[in-house]
C-alpha positions in Angstrom: -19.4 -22.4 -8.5 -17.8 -22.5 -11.9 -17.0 -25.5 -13.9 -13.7 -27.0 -14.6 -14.5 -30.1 -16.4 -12.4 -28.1 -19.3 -9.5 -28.5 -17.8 -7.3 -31.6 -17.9 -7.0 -33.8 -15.3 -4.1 -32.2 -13.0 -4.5 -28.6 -14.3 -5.8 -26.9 -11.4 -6.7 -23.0 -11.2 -5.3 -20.8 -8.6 -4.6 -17.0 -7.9 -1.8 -15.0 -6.8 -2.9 -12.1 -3.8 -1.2 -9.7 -6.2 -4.8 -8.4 -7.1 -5.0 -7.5 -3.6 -2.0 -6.5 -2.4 1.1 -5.5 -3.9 4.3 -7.5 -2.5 7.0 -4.4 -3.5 4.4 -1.5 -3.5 3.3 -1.0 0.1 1.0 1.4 -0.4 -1.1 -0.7 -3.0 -3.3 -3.1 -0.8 -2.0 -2.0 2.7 -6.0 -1.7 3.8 -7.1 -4.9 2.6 -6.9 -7.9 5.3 -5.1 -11.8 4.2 -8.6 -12.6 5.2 -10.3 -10.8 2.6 -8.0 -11.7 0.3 -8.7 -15.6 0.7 -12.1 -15.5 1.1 -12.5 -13.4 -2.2 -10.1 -16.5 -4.0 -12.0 -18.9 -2.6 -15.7 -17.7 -2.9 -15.0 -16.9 -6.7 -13.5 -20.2 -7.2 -10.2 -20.7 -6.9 -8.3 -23.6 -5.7 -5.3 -22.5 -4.3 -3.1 -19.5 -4.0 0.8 -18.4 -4.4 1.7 -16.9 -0.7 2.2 -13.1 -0.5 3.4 -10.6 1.7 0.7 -11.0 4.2 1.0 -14.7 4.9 2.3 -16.0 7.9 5.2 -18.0 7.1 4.8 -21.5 9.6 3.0 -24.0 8.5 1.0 -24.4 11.9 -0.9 -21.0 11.3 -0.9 -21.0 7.7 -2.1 -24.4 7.2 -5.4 -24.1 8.7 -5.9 -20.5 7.5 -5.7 -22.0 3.6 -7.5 -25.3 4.7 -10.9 -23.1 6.1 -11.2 -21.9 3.0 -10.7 -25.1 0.8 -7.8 -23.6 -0.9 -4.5 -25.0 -1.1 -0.7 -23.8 -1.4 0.4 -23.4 -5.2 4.1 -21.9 -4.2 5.7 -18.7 -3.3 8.3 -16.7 -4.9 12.2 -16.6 -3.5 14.4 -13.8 -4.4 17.5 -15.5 -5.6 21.0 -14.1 -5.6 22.7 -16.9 -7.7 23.8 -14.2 -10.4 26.5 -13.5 -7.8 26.1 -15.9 -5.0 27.2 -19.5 -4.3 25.1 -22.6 -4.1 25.8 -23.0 -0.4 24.6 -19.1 0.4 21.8 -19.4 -1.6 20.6 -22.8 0.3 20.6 -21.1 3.6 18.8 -18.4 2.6 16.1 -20.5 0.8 16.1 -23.1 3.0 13.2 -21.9 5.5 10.8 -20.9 2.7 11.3 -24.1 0.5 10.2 -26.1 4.2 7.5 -23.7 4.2 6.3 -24.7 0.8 6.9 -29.0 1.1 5.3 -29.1 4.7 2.2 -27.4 3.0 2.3 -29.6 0.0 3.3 -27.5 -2.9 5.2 -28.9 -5.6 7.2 -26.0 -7.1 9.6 -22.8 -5.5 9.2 -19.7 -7.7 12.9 -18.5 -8.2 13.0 -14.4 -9.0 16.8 -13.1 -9.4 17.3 -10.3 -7.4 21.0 -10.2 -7.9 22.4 -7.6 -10.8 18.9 -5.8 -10.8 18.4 -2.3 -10.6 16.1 -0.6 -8.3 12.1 -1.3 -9.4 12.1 2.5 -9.3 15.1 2.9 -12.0 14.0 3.8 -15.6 13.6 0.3 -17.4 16.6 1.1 -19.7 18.9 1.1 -16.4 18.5 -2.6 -16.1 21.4 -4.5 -16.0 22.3 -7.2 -18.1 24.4 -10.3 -17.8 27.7 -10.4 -19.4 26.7 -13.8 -22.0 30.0 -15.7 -20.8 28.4 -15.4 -17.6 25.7 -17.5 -18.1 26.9 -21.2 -18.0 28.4 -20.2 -14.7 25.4 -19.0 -13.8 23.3 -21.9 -15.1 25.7 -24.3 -13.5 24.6 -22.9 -9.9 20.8 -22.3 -11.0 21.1 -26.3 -12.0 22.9 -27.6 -8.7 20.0 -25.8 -6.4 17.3 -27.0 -8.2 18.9 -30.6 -8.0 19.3 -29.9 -4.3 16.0 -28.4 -4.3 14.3 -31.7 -4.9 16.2 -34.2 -3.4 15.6 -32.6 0.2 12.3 -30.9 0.0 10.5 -32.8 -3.2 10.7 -28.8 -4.8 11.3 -28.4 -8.1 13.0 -25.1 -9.0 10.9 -22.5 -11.8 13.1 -20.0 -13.1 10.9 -16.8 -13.6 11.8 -15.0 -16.9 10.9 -11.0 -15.5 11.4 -7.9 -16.4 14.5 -5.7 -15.0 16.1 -9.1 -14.1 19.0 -10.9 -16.1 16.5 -13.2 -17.9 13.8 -10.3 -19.5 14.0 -11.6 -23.4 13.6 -14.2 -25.2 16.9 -14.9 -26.2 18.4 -14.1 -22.4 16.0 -17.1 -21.7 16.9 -19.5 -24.0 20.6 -18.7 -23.4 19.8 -19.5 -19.4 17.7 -22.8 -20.1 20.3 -23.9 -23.2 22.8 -23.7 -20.7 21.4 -25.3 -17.1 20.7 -28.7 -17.2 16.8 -30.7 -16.7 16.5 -29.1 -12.8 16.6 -25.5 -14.0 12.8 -25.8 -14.5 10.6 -22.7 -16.4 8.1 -20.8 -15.3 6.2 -19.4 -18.4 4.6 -15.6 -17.7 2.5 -14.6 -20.7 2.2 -10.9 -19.4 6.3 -10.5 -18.7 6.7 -12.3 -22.4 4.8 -10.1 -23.9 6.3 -7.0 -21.9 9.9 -8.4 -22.7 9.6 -7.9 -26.4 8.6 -11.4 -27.7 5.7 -14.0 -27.9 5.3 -16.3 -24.8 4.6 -19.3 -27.6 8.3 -19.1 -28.5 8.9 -20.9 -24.8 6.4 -23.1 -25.6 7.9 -24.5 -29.0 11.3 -24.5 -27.8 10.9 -25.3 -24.1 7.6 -26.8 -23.4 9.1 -29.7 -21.6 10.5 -27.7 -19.7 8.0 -25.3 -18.5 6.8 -26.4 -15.0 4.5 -23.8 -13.7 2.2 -21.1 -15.6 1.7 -17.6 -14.5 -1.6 -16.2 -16.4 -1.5 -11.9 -16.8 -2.2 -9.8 -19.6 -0.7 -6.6 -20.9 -2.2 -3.3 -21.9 -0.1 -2.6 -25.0 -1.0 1.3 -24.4 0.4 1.4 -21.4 3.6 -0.6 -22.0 4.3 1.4 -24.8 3.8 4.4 -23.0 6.7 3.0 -20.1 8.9 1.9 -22.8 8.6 5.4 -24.8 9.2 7.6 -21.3 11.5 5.2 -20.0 9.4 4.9 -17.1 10.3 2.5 -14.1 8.8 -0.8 -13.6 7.1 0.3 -10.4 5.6 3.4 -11.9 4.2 1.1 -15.1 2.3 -1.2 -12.4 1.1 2.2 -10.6 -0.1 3.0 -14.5 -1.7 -0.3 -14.8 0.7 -1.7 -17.7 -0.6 -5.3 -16.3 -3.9 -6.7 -15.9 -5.9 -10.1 -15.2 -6.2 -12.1 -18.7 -9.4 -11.0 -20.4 -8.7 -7.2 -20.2 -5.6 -6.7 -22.1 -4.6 -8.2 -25.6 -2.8 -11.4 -25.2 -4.6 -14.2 -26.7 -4.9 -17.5 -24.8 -5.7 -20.0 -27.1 -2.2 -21.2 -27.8 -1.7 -22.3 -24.4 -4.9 -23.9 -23.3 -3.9 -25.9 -26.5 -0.2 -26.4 -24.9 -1.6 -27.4 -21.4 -4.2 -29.6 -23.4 -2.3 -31.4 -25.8 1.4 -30.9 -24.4 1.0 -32.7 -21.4 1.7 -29.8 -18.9 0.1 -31.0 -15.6 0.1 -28.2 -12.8 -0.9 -24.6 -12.0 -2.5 -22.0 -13.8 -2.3 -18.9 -11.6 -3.6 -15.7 -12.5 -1.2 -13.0 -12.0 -1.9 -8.9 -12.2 0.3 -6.9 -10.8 -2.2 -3.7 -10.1 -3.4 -0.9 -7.9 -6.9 -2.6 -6.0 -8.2 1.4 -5.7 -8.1 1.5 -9.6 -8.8 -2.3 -10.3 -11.3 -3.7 -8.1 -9.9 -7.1 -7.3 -13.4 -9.0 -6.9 -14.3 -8.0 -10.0 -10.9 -8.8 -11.6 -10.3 -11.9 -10.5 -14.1 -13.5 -11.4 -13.3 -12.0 -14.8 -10.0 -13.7 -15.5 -11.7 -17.1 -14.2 -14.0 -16.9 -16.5 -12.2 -15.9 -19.5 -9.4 -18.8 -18.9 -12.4 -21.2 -18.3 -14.4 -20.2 -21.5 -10.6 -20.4 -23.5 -10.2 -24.0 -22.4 -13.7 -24.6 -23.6 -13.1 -23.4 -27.1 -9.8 -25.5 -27.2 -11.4 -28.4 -26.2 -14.9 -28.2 -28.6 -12.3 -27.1 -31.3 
């Protein structure tokens, strides 16, 4: 089993079953079982896992199924409409999945808008963007669930930054987080930073305090740049491989293994690629990325 004495005390290292199974692209993963999936995780060394498609969704069933296997629940992503929903709409329809997550001890909900985004499927120039005196509104409601978020479930809300959504740059980030008050929590993605156009450090300097959960993927610059040049959809740059496990694209790590070291970030690290299992083997993949976060915490901390 691999070592994690370089991590700090309440840094834990988990997996989403992305590598397995693709949670928008049917297709990708439809032949490999949950079971594989988590006994993969587990026997590389993983110590928990973001749900996915496949996962039952009570806590009875899914309990035990994670608790065989010694891994626990790090979260699970909710596709929000607050872009053009109200508070009270967006509770019920969160409300099942953020029981889901407290009953089986996780600590944060994932929040993906899904409001004002065009199809997955739509050239990446179709996506549409958020009108700036929009955003404080917006904000305001993001801010009001999270608070809600917490005081009845213990959740606290992270707001992915993603492509095609209202939040894909930088500066659509910072105008979000400059906006919403301390319960609009961030979740920092290295791989959608880097395919948004900017440095995921920038989040770091500007908004470390407020990043509350870590997603871990690399890029292939290649490939992006290919996408971006043919204006190719999200969904076919994942089918061309545009993301990958850290380790096999270009992003370097060091900067936030210094961050989680010295910052005093205390939570997941979950490796993230989205990818097609037929072209990238996710075994293989997964014991890769462990490794390489592993040996980057070990630099930073003989450094």
């Amino acid at each position: 089993m691999p070592d994690f004495n370089d991590l700090p005390d309440g840094v834990r290292l988990g997996v989403n079953p992305l590598s397995w199974t693709n949670d928008v692209l049917e297709d990708l993963g439809c032949d490999i079982p949950l079971e594989t999936c988590l006994t993969e995780a587990a026997e590389v060394g993983y110590q928990g896992v973001e749900l996915g498609r496949k996962f039952p969704r009570d806590a009875a069933t899914l309990g035990p199924f994670l608790q065989d296997r010694g891994l626990a629940l790090i979260s699970g992503w909710h596709s929000g409409r607050l872009a053009e929903g109200s508070v009270a709409e967006e509770w019920q329809a969160a409300s099942d999945h953020a029981a889901l997550l407290s009953t089986l001890g996780a600590e944060v909900m994932v929040y993906g808008e899904t409001a004002m985004m065009a199809s997955l499927d739509a050239p990446m120039t179709a996506r549409r963007i958020m009108p700036a005196d929009d955003v404080p509104a917006y904000a305001a409601r993001l801010t009001e669930f999270g608070k809600r978020l917490h005081a009845e479930y213990g959740l606290c809300l992270a707001y992915h930054h993603h492509l095609m959504m209202v939040t894909e740059t930088y500066d659509e980030t910072a105008r979000l987080l400059d906006a919403g008050g301390p319960e609009l929590g961030l979740l920092l993605d290295t791989g959608h930073a880097a395919a948004g156009g900017f440095d995921y450090t920038r989040l770091i300097d500007t908004f470390g305090d407020r990043i509350l959960h870590i997603h871990l993927k690399d890029i292939r610059p290649e490939v992006m740049a290919g996408v971006r040049t043919r204006d190719l959809s999200f969904n076919d740059g994942v089918r061309a491989g545009m993301f990958t496990v850290p380790g096999d694209g270009f992003t370097n790590f060091a900067p936030l293994a210094k961050f989680v070291r010295d910052g005093g970030y205390r939570g997941w690290l979950v490796v993230e690629a989205e990818q097609d299992p037929k072209r990238a083997a996710p075994r293989p993949a997964v014991t890769r990325a462990l490794s390489h976060v592993l040996a980057t915490f070990a630099k930073e901390t003989t450094a």
